[in-house]
Structures are given as structure tokens and as C-alpha cells.
N, C-alpha and C positions, 0 to 999 in steps of 0.2 A: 564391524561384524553385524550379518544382520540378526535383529530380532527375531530372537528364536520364541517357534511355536511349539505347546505343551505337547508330547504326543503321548497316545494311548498309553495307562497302566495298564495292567495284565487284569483281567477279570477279577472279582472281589472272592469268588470264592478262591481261588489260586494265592491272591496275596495272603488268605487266612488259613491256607495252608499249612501246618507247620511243619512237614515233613517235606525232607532237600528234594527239592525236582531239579532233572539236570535236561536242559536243552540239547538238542545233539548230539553231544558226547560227553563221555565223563573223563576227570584227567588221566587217568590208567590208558586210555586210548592217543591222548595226549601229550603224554609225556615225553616220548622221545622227541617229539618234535620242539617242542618247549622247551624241553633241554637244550637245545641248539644254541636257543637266542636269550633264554632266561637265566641267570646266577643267582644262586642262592642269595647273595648279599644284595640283589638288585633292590630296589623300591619300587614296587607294582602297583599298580591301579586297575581294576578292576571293575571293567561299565556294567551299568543295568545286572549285577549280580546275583538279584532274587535269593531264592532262597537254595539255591546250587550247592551241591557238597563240592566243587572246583576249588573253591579258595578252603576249605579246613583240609583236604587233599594235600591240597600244595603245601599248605602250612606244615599238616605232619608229615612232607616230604623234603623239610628242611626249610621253605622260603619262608623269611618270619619277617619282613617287612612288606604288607599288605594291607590295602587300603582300598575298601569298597563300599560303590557307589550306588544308593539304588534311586529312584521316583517315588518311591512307596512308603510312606513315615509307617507304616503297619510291618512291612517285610523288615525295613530295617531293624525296627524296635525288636523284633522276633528273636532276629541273628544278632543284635546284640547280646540279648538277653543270653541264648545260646552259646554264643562263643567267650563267657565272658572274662574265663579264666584266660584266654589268649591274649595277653594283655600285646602284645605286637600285630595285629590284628583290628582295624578300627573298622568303624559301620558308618556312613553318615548320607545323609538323606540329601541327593542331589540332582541336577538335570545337566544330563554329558553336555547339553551344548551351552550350558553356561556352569561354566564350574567355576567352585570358588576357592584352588589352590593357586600358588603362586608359579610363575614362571617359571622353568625347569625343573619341578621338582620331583618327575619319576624316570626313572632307567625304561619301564615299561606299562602300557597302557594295553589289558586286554581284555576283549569282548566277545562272548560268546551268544551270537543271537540280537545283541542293543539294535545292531545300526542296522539287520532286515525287521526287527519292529519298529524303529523310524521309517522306513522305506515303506511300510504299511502304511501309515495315518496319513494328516492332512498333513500340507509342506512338507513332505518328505524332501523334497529334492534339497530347499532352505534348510531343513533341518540338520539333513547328513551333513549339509557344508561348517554349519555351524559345528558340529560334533565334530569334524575331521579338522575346523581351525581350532578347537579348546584342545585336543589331543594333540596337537603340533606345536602350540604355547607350552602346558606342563608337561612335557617330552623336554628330557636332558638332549643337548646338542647331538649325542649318539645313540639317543634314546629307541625304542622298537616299539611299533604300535603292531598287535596280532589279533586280526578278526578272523572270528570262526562264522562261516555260514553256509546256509542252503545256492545264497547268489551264485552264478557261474561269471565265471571271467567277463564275459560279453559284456554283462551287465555292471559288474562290481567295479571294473578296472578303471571307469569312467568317473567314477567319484576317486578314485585312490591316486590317482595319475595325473593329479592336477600341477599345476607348474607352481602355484603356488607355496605346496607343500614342500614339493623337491623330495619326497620320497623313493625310496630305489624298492618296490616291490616286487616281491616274487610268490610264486602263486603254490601250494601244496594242495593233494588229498589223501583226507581219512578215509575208508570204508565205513559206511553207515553201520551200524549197529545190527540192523537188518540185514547188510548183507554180509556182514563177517560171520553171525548165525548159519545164511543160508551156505556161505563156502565152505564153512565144516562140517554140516550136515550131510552134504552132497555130495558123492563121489566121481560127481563128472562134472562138477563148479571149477571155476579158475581157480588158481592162488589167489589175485588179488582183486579187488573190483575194480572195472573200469574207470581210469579217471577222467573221460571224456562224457559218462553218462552219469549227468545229476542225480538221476532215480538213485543211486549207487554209492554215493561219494557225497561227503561234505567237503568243501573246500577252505584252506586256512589260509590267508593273505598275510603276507610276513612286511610291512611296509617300513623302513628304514631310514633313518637320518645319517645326515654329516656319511663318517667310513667304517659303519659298522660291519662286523664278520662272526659268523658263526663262531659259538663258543669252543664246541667240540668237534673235532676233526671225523673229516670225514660225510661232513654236511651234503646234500647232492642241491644245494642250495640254485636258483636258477632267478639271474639277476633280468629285469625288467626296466628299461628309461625308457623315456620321447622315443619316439621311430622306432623303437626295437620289440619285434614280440615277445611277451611273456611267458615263456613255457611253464608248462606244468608238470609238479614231481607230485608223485605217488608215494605213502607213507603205508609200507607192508607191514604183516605180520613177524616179519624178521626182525624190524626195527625196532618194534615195538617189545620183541622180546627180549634186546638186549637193553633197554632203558630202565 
């Protein structure tokens, strides 16, 4: 593997922060989809965490095997301090592309934001590769790796879709926060936002080991190999309202 290069913390006022900043999205937007591929009983890993209310979310949404990883010995020490009666719930100060768990040892690895702040800094390219082989190492054999990002396919599917990994990806989006605001404000706005315009949409990469399948039925799940395009599903307001 190569030597991985350190990439950006988040700005010093941001890690001394103490209040949850969430990238993106927040899991209330996320849920249904999560639901899909995530069980309660699973063992999660969770990159580049910061200080996100995502994982105390999910925790008092029943997932109580959680284990998150930041760069930051300041944010970590925060959210430990914070979460500390969650004793299922670990903190621990680490860098995705060298991590220091053991081989198989989570159901799910996910990231909201980590791997387009590696794509920022210096080595990005080295760097994602690194992060995408530590995530393929402690990935149980059926395990699911789910990054959330601004990336559009064009760009993302090129680091996910490597032969190496042998992951079976498929692509989703959220409407931006912004624009689910502006849909209900506006009486001549879509239903849903475009999932082909970035401005619009964050997109979630659902990336897969070994013969995994959707938890709960009814998935509109949309499989991706070698030679085959990737389609893209749309994660509505309906979905989300029954999750």
C-alpha cells in the first residue's frame, strides 16, 4: 500500500467548535436510505466524523455498535467527552488511510464529506487509494462501504470502480437541503430535485462486497460492474417520509 500522505484538518476554529456541524446532510434526510443497507446490529465505522450530530442520530435510532474516526485529537477529545455516557459508542483519533483496526472487522464503513476532503489536498489521488484499500481490508466480506458527497458520478466512479476492490456500486441522490427548502416554498417547483444537476442533489455511493442486498424490500437499488453504466436513483420526499 502506498504511503499515505497527511491531508488537511478542517480549520482550527471549526475543530474548537463545540457545537455538531453536519456536512451535507443530516441523518433525518438520510435515513431511509441507510436503512436499506445499514441493521441495527451492524458494526459501523464512521470516517472523518467531526463533530456531526450523524452518529448520536443513529445511536438514538437504535444503532449502538459505533465507531468513529476523526484526524483531530481536539474534535475527538470533545465528542468523547460529549458522548460519554454512550458507552457503545467509541471516539478514537485516526487517519482512514492507515487505520489501525483489524481485518474484517465492520459490517459498514461510512463517510460523509472524508474522501471529497482528501480529493482537496495534496496526493489526493494516492490518498483516496489508500482510504478505499483500508476500507476494503476492515469491511467484513459482505460488508458496505456508503459515501456521501458533492462528487458527481463522472468523477467519483473512477476511484470506486477499481478492479481491485471488486465492489458492486450503485449511485443514489438526496436533494440538498437548499433545494428541498426551495421545493416547498414554491408553488411551481418540481417534486423532487433534479438528480442529474449537482447544484441540486448530493449523491450517495452505495459500494458493496462479496452478494450483498438491500435490507428492506422494496430497495430501487441500481447495480453497477466493469462495462456496465451506473444508473442513478433519486431518494424523494415520499421515501423519506416513510423511514
Amino acid at each position: 500500500m502506498p504511503t499515505p500522505f497527511p491531508f488537511p484538518a478542517p480549520p482550527l476554529a471549526q475543530r474548537r467548535d463545540p457545537e455538531p456541524f453536519d456536512w451535507y446532510q443530516k441523518y433525518s434526510a438520510l435515513k431511509y436510505l441507510l436503512g436499506l443497507y445499514i441493521a441495527k446490529s451492524d458494526a459501523i465505522l464512521v470516517a472523518g466524523a467531526g463533530n456531526s450530530s450523524l452518529s448520536e442520530d443513529m445511536y438514538e435510532d437504535g444503532h449502538a455498535n459505533i465507531t468513529n474516526v476523526d484526524i483531530s485529537r481536539v474534535v475527538v477529545d470533545q465528542m468523547q467527552e460529549r458522548h460519554r455516557g454512550k458507552t457503545s459508542m467509541a471516539w478514537q483519533q485516526m487517519n482512514m488511510c492507515a487505520l489501525d483496526f483489524g481485518d474484517a472487522s465492520f459490517n459498514v464503513v461510512l463517510d460523509k464529506g472524508t474522501m471529497d476532503s482528501i480529493l482537496c489536498g495534496k496526493g489526493s489521488i494516492t490518498n483516496v487509494a489508500a482510504m478505499c484499500m483500508e476500507v476494503s481490508r476492515v469491511l467484513k466480506p459482505d460488508g458496505v462501504f456508503i459515501i456521501v458527497s458533492y462528487g458527481i458520478p463522472g468523477n467519483r466512479l473512477q476511484y470506486l470502480q477499481e478492479e481491485t476492490y471488486k465492489w458492486r456500486v450503485s449511485v443514489h441522490t438526496v436533494p440538498k437541503p437548499s433545494a428541498t427548502a426551495s421545493s416547498s416554498s414554491s408553488p411551481t417547483a418540481t417534486d423532487a430535485a433534479d438528480p442529474t444537476d449537482a447544484s441540486s442533489v448530493h449523491y450517495v455511493y452505495i459500494c458493496q462486497k462479496g452478494s450483498v442486498t438491500p435490507i428492506l424490500a422494496g430497495s430501487r437499488e441500481a447495480q453497477g460492474s466493469e462495462g456496465e453504466e451506473t444508473a442513478v436513483r433519486a431518494v424523494t420526499e415520499e421515501d423519506r417520509e416513510q423511514s
